[in-house]
mmCIF file as Biopython writes it, N, C-alpha, C and O atoms, coordinates in Angstrom:
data_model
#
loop_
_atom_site.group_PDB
_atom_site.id
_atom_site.type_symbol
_atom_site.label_atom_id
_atom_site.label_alt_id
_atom_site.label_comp_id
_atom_site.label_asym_id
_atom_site.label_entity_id
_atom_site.label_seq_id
_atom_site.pdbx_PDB_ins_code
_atom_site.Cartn_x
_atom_site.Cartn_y
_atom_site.Cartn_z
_atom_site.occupancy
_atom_site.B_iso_or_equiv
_atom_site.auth_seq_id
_atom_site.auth_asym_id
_atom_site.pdbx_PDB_model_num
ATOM 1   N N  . UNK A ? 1  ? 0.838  -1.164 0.000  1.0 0.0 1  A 1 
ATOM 2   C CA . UNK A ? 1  ? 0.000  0.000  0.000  1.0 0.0 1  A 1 
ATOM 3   C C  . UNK A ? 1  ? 0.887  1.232  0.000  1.0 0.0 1  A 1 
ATOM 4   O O  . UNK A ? 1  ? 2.028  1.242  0.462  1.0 0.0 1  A 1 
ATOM 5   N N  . UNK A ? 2  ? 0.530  1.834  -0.323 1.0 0.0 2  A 1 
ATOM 6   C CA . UNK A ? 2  ? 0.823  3.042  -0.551 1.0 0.0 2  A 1 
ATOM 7   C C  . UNK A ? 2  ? 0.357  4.816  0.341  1.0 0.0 2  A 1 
ATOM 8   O O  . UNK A ? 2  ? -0.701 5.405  0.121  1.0 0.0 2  A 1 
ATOM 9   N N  . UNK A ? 3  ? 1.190  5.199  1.066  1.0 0.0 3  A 1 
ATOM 10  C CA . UNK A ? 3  ? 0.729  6.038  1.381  1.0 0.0 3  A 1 
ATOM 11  C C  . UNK A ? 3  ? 1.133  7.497  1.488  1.0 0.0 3  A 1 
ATOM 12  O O  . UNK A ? 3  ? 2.346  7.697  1.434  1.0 0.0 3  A 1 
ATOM 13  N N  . UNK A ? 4  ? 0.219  8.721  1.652  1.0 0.0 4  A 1 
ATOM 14  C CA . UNK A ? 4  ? 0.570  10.249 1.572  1.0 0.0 4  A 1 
ATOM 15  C C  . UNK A ? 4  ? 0.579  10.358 3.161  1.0 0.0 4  A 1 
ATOM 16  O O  . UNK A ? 4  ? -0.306 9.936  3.904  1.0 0.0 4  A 1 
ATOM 17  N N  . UNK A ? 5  ? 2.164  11.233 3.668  1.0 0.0 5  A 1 
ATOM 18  C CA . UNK A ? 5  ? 2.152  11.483 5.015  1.0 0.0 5  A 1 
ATOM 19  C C  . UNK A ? 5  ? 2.704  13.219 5.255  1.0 0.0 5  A 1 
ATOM 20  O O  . UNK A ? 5  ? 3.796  13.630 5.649  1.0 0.0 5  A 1 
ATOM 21  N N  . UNK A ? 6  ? 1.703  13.831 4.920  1.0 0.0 6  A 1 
ATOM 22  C CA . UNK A ? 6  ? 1.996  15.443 4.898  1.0 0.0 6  A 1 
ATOM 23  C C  . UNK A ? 6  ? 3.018  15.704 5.652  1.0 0.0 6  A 1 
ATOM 24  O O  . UNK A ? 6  ? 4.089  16.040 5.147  1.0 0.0 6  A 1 
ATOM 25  N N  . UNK A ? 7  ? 2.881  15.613 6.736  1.0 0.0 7  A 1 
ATOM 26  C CA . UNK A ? 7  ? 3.459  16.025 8.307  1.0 0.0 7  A 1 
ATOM 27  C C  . UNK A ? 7  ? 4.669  15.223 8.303  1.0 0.0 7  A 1 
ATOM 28  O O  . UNK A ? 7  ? 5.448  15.743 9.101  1.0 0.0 7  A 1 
ATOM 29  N N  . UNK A ? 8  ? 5.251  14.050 7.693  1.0 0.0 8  A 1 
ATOM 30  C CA . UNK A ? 8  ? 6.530  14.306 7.705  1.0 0.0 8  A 1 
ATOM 31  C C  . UNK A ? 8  ? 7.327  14.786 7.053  1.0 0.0 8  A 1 
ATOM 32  O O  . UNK A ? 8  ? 6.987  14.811 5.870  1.0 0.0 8  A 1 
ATOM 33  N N  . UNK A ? 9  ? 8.388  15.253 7.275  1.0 0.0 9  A 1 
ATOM 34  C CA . UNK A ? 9  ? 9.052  16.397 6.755  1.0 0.0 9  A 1 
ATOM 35  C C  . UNK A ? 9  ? 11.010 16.105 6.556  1.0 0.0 9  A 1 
ATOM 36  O O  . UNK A ? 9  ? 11.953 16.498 5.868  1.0 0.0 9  A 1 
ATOM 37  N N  . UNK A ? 10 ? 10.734 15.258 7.570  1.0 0.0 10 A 1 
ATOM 38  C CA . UNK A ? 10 ? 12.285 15.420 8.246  1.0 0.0 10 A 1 
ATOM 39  C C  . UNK A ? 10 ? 13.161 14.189 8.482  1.0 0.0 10 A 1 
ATOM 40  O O  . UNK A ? 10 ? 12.345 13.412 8.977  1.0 0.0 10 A 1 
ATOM 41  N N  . UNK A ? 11 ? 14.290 13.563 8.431  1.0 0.0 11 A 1 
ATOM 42  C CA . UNK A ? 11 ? 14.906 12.198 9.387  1.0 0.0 11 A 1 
ATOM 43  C C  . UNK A ? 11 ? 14.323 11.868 10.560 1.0 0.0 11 A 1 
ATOM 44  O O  . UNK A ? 11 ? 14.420 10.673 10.838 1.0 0.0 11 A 1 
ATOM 45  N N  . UNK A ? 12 ? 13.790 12.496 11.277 1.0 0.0 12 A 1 
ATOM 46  C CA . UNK A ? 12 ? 13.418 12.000 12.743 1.0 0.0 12 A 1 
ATOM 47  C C  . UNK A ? 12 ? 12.110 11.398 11.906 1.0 0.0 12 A 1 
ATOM 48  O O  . UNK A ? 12 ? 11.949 10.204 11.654 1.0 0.0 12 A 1 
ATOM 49  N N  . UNK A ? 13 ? 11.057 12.664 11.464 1.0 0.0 13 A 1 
ATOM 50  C CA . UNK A ? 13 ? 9.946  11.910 10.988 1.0 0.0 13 A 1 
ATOM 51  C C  . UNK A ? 13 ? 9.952  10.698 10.662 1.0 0.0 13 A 1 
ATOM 52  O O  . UNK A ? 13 ? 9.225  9.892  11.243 1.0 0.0 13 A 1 
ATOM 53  N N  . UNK A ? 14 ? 10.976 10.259 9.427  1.0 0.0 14 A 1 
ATOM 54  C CA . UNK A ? 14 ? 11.135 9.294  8.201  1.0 0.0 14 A 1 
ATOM 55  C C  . UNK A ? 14 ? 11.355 8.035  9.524  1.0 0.0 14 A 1 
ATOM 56  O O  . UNK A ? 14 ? 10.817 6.933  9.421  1.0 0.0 14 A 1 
ATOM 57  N N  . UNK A ? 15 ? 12.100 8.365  10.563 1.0 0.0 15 A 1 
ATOM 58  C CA . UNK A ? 15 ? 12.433 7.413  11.421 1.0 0.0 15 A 1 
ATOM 59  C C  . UNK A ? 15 ? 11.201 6.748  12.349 1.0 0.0 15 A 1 
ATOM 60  O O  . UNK A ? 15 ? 11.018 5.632  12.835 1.0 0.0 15 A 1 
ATOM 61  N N  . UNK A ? 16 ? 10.577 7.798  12.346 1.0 0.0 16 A 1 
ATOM 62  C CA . UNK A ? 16 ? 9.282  7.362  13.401 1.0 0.0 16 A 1 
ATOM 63  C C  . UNK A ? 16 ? 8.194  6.991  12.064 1.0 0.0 16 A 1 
ATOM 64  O O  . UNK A ? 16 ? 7.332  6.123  12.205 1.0 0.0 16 A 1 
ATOM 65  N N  . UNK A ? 17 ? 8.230  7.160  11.780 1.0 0.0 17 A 1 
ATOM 66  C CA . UNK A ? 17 ? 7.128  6.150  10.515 1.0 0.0 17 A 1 
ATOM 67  C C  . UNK A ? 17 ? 7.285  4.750  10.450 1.0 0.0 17 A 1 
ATOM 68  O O  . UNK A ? 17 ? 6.527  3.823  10.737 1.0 0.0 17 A 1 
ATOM 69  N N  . UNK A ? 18 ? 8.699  4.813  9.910  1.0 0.0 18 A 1 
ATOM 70  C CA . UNK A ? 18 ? 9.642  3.165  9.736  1.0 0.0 18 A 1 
ATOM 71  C C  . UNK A ? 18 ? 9.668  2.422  10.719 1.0 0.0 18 A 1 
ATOM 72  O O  . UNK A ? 18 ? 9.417  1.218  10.679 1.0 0.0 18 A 1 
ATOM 73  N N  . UNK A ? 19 ? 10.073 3.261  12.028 1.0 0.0 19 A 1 
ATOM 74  C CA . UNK A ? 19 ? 9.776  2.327  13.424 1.0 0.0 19 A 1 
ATOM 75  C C  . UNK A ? 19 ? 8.193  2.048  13.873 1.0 0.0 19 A 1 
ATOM 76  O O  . UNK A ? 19 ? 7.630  1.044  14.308 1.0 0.0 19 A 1 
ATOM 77  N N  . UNK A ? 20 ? 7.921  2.852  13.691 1.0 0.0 20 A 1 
ATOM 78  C CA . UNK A ? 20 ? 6.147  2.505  14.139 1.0 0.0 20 A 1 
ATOM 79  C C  . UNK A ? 20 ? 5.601  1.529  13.204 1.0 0.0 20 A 1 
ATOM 80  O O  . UNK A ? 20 ? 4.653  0.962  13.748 1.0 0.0 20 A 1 
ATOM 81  N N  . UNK A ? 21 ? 5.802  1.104  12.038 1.0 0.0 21 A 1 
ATOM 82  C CA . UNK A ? 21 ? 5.496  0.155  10.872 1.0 0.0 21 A 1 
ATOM 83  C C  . UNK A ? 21 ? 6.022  -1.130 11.215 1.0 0.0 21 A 1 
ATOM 84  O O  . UNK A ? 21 ? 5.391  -2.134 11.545 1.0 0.0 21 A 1 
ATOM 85  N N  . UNK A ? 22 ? 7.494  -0.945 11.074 1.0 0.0 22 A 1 
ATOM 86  C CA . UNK A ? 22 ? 7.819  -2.290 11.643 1.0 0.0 22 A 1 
ATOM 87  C C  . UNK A ? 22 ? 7.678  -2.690 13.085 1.0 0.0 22 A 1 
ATOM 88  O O  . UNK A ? 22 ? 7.600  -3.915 13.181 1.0 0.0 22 A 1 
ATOM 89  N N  . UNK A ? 23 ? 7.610  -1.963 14.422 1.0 0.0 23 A 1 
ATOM 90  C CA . UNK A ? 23 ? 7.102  -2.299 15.224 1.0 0.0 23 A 1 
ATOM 91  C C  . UNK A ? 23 ? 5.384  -3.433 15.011 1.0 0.0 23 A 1 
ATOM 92  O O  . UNK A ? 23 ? 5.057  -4.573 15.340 1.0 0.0 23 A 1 
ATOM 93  N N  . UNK A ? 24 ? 4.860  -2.514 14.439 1.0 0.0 24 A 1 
ATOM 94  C CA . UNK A ? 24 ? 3.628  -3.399 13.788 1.0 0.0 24 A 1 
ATOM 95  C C  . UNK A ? 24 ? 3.961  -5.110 13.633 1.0 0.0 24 A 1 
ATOM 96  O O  . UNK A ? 24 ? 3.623  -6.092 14.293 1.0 0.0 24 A 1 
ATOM 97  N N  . UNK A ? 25 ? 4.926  -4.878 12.227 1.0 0.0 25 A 1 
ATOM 98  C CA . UNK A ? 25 ? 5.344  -6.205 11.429 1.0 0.0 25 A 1 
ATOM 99  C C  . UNK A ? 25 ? 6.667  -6.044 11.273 1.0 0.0 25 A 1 
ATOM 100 O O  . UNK A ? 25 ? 7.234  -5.244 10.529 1.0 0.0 25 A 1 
ATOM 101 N N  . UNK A ? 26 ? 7.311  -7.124 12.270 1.0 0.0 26 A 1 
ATOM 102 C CA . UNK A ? 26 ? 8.920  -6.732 11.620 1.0 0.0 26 A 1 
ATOM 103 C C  . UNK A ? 26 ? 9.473  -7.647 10.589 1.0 0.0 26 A 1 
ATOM 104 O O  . UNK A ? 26 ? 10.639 -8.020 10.462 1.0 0.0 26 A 1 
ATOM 105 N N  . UNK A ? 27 ? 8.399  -7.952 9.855  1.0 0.0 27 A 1 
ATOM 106 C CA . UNK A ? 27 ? 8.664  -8.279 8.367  1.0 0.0 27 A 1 
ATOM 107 C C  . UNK A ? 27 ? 8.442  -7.483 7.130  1.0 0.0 27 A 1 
ATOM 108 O O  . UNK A ? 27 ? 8.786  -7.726 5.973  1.0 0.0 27 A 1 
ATOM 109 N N  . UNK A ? 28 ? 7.806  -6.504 7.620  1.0 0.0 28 A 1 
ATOM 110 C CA . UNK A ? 28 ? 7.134  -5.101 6.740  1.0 0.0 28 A 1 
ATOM 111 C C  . UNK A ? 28 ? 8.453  -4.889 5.780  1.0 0.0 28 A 1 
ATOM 112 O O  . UNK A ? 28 ? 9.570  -5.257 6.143  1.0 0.0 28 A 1 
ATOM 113 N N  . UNK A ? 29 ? 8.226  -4.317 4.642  1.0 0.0 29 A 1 
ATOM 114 C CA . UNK A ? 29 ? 8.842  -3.351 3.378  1.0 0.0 29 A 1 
ATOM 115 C C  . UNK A ? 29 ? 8.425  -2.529 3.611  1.0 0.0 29 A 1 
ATOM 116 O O  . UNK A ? 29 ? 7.205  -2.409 3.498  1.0 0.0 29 A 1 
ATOM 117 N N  . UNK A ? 30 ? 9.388  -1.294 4.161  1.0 0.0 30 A 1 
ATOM 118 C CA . UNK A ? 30 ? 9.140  -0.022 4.124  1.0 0.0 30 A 1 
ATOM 119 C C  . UNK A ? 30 ? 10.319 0.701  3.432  1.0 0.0 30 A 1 
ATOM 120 O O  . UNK A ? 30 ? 11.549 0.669  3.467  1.0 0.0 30 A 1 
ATOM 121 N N  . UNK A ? 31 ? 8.999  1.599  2.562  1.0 0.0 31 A 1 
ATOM 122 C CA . UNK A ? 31 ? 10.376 2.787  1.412  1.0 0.0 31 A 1 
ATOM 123 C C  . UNK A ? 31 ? 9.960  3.867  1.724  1.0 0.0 31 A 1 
ATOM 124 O O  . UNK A ? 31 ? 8.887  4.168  1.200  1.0 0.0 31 A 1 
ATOM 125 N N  . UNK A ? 32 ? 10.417 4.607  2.410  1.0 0.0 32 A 1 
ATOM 126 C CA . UNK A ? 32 ? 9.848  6.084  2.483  1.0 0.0 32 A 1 
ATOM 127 C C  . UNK A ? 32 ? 10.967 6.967  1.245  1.0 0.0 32 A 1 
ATOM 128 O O  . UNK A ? 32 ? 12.097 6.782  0.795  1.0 0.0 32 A 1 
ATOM 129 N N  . UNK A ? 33 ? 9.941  7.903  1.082  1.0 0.0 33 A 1 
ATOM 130 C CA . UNK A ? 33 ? 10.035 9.006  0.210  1.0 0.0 33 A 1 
ATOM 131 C C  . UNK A ? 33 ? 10.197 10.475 0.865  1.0 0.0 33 A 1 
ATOM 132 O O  . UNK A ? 33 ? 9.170  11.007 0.444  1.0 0.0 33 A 1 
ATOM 133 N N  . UNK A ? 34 ? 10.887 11.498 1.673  1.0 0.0 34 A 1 
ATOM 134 C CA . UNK A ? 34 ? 10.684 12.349 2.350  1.0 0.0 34 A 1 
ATOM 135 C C  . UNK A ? 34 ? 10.193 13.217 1.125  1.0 0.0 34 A 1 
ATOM 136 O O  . UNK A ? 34 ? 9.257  13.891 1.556  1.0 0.0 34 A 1 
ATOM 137 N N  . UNK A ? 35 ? 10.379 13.468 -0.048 1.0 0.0 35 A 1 
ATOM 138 C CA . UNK A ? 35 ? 10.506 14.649 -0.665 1.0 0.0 35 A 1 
ATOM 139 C C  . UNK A ? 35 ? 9.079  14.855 -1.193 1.0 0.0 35 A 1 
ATOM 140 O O  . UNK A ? 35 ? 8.417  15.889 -1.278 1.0 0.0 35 A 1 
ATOM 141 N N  . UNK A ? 36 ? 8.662  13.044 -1.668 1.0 0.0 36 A 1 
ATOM 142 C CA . UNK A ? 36 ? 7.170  13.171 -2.111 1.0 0.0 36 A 1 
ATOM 143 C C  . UNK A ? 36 ? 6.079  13.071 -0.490 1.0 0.0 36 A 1 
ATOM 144 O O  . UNK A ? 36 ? 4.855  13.206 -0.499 1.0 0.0 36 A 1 
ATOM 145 N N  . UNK A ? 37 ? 6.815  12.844 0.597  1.0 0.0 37 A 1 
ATOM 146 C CA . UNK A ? 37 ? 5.773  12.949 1.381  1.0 0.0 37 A 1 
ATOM 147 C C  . UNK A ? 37 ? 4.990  11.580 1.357  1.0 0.0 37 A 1 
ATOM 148 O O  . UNK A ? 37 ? 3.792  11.704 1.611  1.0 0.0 37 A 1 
ATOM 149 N N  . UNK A ? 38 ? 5.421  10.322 1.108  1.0 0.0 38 A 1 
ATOM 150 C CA . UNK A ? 38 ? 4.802  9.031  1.101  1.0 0.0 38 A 1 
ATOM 151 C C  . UNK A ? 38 ? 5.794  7.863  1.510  1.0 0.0 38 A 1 
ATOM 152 O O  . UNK A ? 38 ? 6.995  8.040  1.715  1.0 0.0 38 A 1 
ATOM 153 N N  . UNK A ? 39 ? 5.400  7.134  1.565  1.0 0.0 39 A 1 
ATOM 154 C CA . UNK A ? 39 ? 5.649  5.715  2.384  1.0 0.0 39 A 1 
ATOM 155 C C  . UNK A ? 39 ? 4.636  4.407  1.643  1.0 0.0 39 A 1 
ATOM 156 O O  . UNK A ? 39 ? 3.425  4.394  1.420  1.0 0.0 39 A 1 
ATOM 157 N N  . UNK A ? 40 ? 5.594  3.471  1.415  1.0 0.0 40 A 1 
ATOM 158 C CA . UNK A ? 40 ? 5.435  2.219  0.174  1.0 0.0 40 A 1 
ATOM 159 C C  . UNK A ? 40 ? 5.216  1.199  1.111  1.0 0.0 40 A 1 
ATOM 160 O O  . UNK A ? 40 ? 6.256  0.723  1.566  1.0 0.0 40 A 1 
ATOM 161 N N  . UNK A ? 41 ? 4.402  0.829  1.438  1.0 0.0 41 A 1 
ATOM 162 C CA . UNK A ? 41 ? 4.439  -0.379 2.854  1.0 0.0 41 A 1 
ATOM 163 C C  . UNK A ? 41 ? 3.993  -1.892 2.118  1.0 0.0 41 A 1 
ATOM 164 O O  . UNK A ? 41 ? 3.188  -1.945 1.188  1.0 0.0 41 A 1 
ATOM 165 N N  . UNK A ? 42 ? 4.473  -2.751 2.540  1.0 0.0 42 A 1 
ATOM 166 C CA . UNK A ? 42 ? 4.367  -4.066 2.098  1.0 0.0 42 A 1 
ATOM 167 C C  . UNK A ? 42 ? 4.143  -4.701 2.840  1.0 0.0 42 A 1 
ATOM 168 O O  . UNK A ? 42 ? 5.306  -5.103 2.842  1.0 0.0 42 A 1 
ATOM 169 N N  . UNK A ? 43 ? 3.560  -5.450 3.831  1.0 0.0 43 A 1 
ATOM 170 C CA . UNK A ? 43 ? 2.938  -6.001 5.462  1.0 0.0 43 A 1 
ATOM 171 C C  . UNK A ? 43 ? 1.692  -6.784 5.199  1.0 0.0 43 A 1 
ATOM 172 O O  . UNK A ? 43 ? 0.858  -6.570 4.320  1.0 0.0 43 A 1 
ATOM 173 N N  . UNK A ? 44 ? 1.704  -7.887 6.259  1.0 0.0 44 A 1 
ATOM 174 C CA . UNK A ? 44 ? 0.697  -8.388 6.455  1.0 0.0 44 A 1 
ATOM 175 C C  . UNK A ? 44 ? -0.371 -7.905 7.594  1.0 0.0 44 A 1 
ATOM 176 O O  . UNK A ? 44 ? -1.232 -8.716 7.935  1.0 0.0 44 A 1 
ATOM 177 N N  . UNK A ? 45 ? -0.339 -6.556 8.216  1.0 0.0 45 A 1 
ATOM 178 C CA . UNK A ? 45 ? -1.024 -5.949 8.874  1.0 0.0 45 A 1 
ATOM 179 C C  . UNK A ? 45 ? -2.120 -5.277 8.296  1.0 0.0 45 A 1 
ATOM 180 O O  . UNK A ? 45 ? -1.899 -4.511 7.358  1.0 0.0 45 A 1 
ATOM 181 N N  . UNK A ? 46 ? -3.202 -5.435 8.686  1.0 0.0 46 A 1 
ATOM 182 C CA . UNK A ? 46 ? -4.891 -4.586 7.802  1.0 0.0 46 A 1 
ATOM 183 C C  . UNK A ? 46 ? -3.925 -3.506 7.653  1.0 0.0 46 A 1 
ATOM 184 O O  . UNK A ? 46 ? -2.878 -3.426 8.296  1.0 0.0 46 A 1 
ATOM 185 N N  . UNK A ? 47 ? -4.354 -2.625 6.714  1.0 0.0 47 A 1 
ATOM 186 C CA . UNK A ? 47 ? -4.173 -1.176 7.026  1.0 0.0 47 A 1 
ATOM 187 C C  . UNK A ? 47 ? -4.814 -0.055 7.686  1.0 0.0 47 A 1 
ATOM 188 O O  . UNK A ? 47 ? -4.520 1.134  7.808  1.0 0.0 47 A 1 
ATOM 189 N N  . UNK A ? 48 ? -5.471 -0.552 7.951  1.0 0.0 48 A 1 
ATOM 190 C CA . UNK A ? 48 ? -6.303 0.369  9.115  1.0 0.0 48 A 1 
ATOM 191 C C  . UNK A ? 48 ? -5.509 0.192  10.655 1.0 0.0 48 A 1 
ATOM 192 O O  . UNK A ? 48 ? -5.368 0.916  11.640 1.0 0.0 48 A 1 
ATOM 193 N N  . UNK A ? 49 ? -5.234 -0.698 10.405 1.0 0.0 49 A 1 
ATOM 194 C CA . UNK A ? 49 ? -4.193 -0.985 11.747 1.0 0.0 49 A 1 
ATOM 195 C C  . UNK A ? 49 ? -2.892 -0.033 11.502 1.0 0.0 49 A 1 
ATOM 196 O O  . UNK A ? 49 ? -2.447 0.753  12.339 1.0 0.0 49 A 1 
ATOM 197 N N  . UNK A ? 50 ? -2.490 -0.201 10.503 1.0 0.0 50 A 1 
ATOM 198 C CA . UNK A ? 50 ? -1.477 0.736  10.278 1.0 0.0 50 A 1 
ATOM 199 C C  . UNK A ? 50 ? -1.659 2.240  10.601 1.0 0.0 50 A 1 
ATOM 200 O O  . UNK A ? 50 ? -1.148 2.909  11.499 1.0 0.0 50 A 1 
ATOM 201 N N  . UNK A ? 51 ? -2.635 2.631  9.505  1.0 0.0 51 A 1 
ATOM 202 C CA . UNK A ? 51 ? -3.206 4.049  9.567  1.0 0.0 51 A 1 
ATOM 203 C C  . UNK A ? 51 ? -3.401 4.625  11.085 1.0 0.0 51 A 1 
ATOM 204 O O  . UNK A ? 51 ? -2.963 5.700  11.496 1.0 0.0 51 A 1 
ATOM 205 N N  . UNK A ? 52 ? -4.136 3.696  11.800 1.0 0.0 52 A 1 
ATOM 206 C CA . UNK A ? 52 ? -4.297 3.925  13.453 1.0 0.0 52 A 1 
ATOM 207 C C  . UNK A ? 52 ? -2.839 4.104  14.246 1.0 0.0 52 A 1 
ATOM 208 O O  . UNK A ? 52 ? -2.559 5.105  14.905 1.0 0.0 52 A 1 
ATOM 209 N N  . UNK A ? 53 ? -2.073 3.098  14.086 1.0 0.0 53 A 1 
ATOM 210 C CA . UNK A ? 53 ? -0.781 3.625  14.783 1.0 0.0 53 A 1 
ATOM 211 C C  . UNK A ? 53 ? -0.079 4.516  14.464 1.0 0.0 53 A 1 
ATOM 212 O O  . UNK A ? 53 ? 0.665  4.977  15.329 1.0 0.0 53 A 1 
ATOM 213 N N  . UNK A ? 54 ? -0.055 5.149  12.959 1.0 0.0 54 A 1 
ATOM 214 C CA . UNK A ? 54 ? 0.726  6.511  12.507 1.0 0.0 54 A 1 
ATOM 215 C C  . UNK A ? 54 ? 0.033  7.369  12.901 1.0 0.0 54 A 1 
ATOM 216 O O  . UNK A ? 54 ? 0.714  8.336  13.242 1.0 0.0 54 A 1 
ATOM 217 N N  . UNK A ? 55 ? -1.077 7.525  13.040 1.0 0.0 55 A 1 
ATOM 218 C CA . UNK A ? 55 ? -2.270 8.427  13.745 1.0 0.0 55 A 1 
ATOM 219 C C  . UNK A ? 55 ? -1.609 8.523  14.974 1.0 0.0 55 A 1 
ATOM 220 O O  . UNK A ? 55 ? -1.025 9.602  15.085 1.0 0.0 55 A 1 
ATOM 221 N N  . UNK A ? 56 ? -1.470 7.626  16.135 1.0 0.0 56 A 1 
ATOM 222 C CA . UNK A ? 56 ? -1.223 7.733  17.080 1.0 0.0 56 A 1 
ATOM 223 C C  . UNK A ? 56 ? -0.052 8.279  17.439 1.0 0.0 56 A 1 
ATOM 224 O O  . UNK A ? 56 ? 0.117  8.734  18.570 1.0 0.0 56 A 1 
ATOM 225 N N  . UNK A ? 57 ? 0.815  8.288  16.571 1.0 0.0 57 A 1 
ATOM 226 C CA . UNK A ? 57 ? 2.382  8.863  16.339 1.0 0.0 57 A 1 
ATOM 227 C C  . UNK A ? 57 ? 2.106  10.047 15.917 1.0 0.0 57 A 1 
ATOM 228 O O  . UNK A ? 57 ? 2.883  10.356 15.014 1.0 0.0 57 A 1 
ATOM 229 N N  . UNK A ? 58 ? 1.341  10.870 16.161 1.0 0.0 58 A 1 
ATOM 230 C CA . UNK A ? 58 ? 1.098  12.077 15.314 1.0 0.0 58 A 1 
ATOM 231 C C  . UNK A ? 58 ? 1.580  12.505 13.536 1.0 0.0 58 A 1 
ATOM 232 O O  . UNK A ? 58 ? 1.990  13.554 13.039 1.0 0.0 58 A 1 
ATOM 233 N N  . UNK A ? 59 ? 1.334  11.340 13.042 1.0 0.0 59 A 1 
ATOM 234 C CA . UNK A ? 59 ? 1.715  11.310 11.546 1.0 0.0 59 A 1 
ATOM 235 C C  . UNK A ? 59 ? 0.314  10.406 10.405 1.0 0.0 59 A 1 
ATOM 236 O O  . UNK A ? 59 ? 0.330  9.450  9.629  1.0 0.0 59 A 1 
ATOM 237 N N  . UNK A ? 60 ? -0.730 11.373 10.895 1.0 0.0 60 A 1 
ATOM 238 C CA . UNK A ? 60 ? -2.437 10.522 10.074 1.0 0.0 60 A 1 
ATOM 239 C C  . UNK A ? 60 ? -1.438 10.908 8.584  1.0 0.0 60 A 1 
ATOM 240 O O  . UNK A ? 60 ? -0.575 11.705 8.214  1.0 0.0 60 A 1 
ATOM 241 N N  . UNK A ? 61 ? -2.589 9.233  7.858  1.0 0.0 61 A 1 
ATOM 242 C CA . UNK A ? 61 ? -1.760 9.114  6.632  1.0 0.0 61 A 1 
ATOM 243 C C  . UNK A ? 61 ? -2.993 9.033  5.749  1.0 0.0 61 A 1 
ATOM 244 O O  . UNK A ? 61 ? -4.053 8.973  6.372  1.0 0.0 61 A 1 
ATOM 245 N N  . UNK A ? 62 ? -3.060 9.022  4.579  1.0 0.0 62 A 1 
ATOM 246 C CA . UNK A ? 62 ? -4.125 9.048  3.414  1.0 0.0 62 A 1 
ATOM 247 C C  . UNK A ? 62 ? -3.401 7.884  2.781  1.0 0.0 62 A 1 
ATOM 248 O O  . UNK A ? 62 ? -2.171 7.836  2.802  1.0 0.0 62 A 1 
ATOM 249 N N  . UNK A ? 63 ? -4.267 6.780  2.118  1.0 0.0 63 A 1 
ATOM 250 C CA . UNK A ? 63 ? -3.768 5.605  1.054  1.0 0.0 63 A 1 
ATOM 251 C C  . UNK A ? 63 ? -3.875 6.817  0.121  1.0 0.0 63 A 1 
ATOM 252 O O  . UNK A ? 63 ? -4.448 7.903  0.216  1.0 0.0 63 A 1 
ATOM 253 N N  . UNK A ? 64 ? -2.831 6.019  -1.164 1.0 0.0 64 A 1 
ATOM 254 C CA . UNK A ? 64 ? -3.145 6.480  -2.262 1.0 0.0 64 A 1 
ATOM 255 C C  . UNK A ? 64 ? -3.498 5.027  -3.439 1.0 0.0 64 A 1 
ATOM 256 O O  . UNK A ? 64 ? -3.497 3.832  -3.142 1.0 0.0 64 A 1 
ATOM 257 N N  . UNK A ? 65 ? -3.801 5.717  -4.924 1.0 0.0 65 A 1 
ATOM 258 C CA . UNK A ? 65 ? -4.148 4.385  -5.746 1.0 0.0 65 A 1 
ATOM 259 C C  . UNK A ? 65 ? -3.226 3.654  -5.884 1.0 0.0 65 A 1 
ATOM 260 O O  . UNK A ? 65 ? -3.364 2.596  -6.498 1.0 0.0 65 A 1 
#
């Protein structure tokens, strides 16, 4: 899945995304993008589960297509 994460901006951000994901699944594919503002996730976690814990990290995310 694919996702838009406005609010990060920065290395710390990019870091707390990646850790909060694989915390999830530490089998997850994660590619973050700082410049486009998205994150490429590959996991066997719903994504709503996902979406909820970046939420909770202060980083709400939008899927994209």
């Amino acid at each position: 899945m694919k996702l838009s994460i406005p609010d990060m901006t920065c290395g710390h951000c990019k870091a707390t995304v990646e850790r909060t994901i694989i915390d999830l699944d530490s089998t997850a594919d994660v590619v973050v993008d700082l410049g486009a503002h998205t994150v490429q996730v590959e996991t066997k976690t719903p994504a709503d589960m996902v979406l909820k814990a970046l939420a909770a990290e202060g980083y709400p995310a939008t899927p994209l297509p």
